[in-house]
C-alpha positions as CSV (number, residue, x, y, z in Angstrom):
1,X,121.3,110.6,28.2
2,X,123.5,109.5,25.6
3,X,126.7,109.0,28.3
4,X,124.0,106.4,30.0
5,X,123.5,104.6,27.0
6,X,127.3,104.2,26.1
7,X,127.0,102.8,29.8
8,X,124.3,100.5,29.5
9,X,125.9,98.9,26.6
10,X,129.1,98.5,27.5
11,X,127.0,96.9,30.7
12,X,125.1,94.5,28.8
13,X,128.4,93.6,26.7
14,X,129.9,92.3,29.9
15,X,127.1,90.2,31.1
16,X,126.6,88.9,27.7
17,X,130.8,88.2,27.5
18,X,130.2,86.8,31.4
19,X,127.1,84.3,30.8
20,X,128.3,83.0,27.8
21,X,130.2,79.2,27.7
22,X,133.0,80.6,25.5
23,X,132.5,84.5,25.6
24,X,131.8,86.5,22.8
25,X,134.3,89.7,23.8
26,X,137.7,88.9,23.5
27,X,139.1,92.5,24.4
28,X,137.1,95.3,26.4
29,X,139.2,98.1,27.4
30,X,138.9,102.3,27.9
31,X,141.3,104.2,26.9
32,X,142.2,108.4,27.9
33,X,144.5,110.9,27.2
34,X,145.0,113.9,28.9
35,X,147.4,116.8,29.0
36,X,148.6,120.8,30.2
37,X,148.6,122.0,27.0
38,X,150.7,125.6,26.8
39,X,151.3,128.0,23.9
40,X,152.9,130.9,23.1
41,X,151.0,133.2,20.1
42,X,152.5,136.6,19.3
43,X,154.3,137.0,22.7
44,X,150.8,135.8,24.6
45,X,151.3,133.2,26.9
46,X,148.1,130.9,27.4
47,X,147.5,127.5,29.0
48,X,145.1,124.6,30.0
49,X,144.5,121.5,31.4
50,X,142.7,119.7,28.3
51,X,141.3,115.8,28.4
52,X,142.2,115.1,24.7
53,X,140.7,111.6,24.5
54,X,138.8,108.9,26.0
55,X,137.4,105.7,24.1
56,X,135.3,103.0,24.9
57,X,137.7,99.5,22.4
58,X,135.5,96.0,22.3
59,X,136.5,93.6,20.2
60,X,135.6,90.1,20.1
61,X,133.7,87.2,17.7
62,X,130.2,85.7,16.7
63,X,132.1,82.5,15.3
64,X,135.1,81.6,14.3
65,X,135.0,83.4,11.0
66,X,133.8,86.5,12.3
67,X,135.1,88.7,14.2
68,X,133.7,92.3,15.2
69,X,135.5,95.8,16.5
70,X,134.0,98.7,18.1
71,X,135.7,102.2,19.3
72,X,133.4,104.7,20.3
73,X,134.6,108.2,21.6
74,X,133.4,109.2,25.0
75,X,134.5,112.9,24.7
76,X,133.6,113.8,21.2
77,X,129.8,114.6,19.9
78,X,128.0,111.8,19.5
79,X,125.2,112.9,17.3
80,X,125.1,115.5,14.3
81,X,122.4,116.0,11.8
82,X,124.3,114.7,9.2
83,X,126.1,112.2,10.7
84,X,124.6,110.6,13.9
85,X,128.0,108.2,14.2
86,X,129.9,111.0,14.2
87,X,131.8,109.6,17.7
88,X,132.4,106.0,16.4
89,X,135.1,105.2,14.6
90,X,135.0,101.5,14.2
91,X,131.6,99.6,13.9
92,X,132.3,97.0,12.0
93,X,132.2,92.6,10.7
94,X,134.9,91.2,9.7
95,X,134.2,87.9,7.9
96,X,137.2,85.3,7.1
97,X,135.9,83.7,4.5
98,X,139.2,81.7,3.5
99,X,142.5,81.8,4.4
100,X,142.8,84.2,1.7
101,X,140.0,86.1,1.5
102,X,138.5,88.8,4.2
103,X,135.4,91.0,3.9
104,X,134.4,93.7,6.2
105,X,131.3,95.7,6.1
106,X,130.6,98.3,8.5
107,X,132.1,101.6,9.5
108,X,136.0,101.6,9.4
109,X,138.9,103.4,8.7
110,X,139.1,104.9,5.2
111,X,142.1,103.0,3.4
112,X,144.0,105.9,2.6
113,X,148.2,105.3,2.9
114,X,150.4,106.8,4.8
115,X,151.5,105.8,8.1
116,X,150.4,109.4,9.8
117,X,147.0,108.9,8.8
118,X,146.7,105.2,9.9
119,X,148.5,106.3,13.3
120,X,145.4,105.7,16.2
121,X,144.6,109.1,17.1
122,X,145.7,108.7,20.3
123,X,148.6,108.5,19.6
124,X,149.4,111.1,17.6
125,X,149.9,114.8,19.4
126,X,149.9,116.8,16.0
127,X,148.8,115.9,12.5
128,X,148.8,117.5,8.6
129,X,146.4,120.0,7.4
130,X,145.3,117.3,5.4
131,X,144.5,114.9,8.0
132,X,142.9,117.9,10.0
133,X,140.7,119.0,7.1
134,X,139.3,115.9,6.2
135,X,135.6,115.7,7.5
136,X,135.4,111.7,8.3
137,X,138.5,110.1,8.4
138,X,136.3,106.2,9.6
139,X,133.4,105.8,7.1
140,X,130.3,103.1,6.4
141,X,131.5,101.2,3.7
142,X,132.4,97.6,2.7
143,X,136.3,96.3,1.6
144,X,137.2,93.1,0.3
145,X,141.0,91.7,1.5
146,X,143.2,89.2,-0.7
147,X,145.9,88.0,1.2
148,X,148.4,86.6,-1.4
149,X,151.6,86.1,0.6
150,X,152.6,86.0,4.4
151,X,152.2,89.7,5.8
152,X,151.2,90.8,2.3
153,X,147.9,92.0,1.5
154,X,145.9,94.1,-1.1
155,X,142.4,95.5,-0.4
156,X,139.9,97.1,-2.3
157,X,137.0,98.8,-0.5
158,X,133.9,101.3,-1.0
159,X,132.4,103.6,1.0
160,X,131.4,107.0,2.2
161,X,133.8,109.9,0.9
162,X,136.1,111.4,3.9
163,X,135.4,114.3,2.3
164,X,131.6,114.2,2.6
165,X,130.2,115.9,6.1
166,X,127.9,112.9,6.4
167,X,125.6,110.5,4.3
168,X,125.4,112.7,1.1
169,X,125.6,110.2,-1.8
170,X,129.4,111.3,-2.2
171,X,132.1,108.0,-1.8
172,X,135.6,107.0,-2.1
173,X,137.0,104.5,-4.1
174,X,140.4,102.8,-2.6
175,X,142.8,100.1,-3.4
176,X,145.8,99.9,-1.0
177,X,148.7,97.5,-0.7
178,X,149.7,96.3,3.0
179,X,153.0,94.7,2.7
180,X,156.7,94.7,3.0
181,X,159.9,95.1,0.4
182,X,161.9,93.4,3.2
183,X,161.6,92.4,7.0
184,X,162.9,95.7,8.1
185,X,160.6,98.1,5.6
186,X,156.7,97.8,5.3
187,X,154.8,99.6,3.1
188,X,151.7,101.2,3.1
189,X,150.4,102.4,-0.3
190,X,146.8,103.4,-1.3
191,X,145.1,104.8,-4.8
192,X,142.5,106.8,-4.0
193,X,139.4,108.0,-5.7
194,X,137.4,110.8,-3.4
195,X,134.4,112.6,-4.3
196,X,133.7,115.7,-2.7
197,X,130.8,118.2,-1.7
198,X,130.6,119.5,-5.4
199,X,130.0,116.0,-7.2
200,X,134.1,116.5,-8.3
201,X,136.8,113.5,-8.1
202,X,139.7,113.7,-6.7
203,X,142.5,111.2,-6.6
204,X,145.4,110.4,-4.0
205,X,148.6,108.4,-4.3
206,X,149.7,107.9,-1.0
207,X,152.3,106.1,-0.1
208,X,153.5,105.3,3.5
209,X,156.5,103.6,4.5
210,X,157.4,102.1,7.9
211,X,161.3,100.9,8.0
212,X,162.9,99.5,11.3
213,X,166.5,99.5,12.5
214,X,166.8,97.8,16.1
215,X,165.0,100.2,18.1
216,X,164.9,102.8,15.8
217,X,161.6,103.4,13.7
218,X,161.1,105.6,10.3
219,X,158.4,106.7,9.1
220,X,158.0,108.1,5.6
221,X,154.9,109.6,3.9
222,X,154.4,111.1,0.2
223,X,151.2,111.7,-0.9
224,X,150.0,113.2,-4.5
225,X,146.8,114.8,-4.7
226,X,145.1,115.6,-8.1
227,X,141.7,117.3,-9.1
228,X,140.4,117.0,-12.8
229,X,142.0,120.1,-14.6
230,X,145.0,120.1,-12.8
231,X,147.9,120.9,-14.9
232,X,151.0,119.2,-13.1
233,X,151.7,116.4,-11.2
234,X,153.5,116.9,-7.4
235,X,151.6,120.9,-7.9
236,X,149.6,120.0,-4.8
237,X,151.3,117.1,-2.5
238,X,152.5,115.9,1.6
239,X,156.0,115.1,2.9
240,X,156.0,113.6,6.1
241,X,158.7,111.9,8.3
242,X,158.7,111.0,11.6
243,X,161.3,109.2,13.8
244,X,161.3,106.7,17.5
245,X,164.3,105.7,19.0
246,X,163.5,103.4,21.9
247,X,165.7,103.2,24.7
248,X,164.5,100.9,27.5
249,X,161.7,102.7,28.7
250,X,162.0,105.5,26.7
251,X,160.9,106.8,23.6
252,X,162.8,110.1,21.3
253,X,160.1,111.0,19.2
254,X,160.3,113.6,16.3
255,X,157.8,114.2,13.0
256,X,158.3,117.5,10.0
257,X,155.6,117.6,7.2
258,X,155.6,119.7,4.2
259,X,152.5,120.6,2.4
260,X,151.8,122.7,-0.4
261,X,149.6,123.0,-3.1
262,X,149.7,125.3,-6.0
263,X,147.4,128.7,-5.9
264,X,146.7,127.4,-9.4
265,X,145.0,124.5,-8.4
266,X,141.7,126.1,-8.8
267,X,138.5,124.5,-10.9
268,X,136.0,127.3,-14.0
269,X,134.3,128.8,-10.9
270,X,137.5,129.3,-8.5
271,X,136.7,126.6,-6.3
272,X,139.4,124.9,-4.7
273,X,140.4,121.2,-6.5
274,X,141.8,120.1,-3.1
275,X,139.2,120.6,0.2
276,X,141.8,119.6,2.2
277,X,144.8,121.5,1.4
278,X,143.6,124.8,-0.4
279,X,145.2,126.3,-2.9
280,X,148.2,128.7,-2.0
281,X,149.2,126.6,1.0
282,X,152.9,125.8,2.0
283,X,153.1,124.7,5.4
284,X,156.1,123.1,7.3
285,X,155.0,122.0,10.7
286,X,156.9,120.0,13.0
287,X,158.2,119.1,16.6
288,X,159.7,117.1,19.1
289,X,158.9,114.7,22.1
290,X,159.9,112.2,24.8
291,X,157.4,109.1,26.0
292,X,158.1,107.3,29.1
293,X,156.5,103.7,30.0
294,X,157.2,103.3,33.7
295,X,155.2,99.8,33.6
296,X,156.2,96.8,31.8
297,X,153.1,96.7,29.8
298,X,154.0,99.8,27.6
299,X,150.4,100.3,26.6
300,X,148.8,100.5,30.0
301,X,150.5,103.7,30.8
302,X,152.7,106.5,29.2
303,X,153.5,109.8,30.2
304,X,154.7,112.6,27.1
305,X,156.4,115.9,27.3
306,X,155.5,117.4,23.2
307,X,156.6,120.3,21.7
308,X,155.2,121.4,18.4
309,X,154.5,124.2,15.8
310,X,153.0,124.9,12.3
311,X,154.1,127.5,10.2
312,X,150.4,128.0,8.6
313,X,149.0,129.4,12.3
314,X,152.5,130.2,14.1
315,X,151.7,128.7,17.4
316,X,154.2,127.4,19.5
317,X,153.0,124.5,21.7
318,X,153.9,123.0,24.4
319,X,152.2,120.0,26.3
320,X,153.0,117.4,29.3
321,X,150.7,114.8,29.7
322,X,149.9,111.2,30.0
323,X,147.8,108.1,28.6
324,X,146.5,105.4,30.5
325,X,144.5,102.3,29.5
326,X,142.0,100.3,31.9
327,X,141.4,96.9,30.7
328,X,138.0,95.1,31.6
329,X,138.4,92.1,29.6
330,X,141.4,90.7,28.1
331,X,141.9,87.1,26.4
């Protein structure tokens, strides 16, 4: 029922785009991912054929200040007691109201730094214990933007915590700085302030950085976490780097993380101060891939061969797959 739904809007989005003088949807695509995923646990071989992704992406404008974005996923539940957009990830207005000045209200991404967690999911074959723990990484919220210098941006916004499992009264309260030291080396850097299922606060200093070398990209992520009561700073904190080199039609991909977080870290009752990364925790994870783009529109196809392992569950894994994107409308 709900998969005819999803089909009857997308549907009615396309006749709308078609009858219109000057249409409304600027961008109408799906997009899938699918792979044989193979590990290796304790000596036990195991494999599957897994569809990873598959995403309905409109985007398009009510005026000329005003701009929409929706990303729905086709493969994940739609509807959960406590969160019945528990598929979407962007539902969202975006208004220009100057040159300088953006507002957005709707359900978006949760502006929290760091170039791993910002990655579309897609795109990314293996992610942190943080990003994995979180409960809603896209949230209903509102953010203001101040643009005060070309490609250099800070934004405030407030809405539902990432740590919350739904609509709970529990929100986040982020300030993050999109901008660049120089043309090869963007930044970007959030201060965050979660709240979580037990009414505490949390706060994150995340800060993501994005340099570029030609065709080689580097990422680098720290991020600080700190509940109230915690005795030292960097006691519970992420290291991530990842590295592309693109040759022609090929990509050398590689990403290590390092997590850990004190057992101390712990509030009166026991309770972990971090939901995310509990207490005790020191994980390295890390791996290794190649991306091939056989067309000259890299996005419309890519084929991956991934291999990848955390030292937290001691999996090797192994996976061979490939991402394709079918536009429907594109302006």
């Amino acid at each position: 029922m709900t998969r005819k739904l999803i089909t009857s809007l997308a549907g009615a989005l396309l006749m709308a785009a078609s009858a219109a003088a000057q249409p409304a949807i600027s961008q109408l695509y799906f997009d899938t991912r699918a792979s044989f995923h193979q590990e290796v646990n304790g000596g036990q071989y195991y494999s599957q054929f897994t569809g990873d992704h598959f995403n309905l992406n409109v985007r398009g404008t009510l005026t000329d200040k005003l701009d929409f974005r929706i990303r729905q996923r086709l493969n994940k539940k739609v509807f959960d007691e406590r969160n019945m957009f528990n598929a979407t990830d962007f539902l969202y207005l975006r208004w220009q109201a100057t040159p300088r000045w953006a507002f957005t209200v709707g359900k978006n991404a949760v502006m929290i730094g760091g170039y791993e967690f910002d990655a579309v999911p897609i795109d990314v074959y293996y992610y942190s214990n943080f990003c994995n723990n979180l409960y809603q990484g896209f949230s209903f919220g509102a953010s203001a933007e101040y643009s005060f210098a070309p490609g250099q941006s800070f934004a405030f916004q407030f809405c539902n915590s990432p740590l919350s499992l739904g609509f709970l009264n529990l929100y986040a309260y982020n300030v993050a700085w999109m901008g660049r030291f120089a043309p090869w080396w963007e930044t970007l850097w959030s201060v965050n302030f979660v709240q979580d299922e037990y009414h505490r606060t949390i706060n994150y200093i995340a800060l993501g950085n994005h340099l570029v070398f030609g065709g080689l990209a580097v990422d680098f992520d720290l991020m600080n976490r700190a509940g109230a009561g915690q005795k030292r700073f960097l006691s519970d904190y992420t290291l991530i780097s990842k590295v592309i080199w693109t040759v022609g039609k090929w990509n050398l991909c590689a990403k290590a993380g390092y997590e850990s977080n004190a057992a101390e870290n712990v509030d009166a009752l026991g309770r972990a101060l971090d939901l995310a990364v509990a207490p005790g925790t020191k994980n390295f994870y890390g791996g290794c891939g190649v991306e091939f783009f056989p067309l000259p529109q890299r996005e419309r196809l890519r084929l991956h061969a991934v291999y990848f392992k955390s030292s937290t569950i001691g999996v090797d894994n192994f996976d061979i797959g490939i991402t394709w994107r079918l536009d429907v409308i594109k302006k």
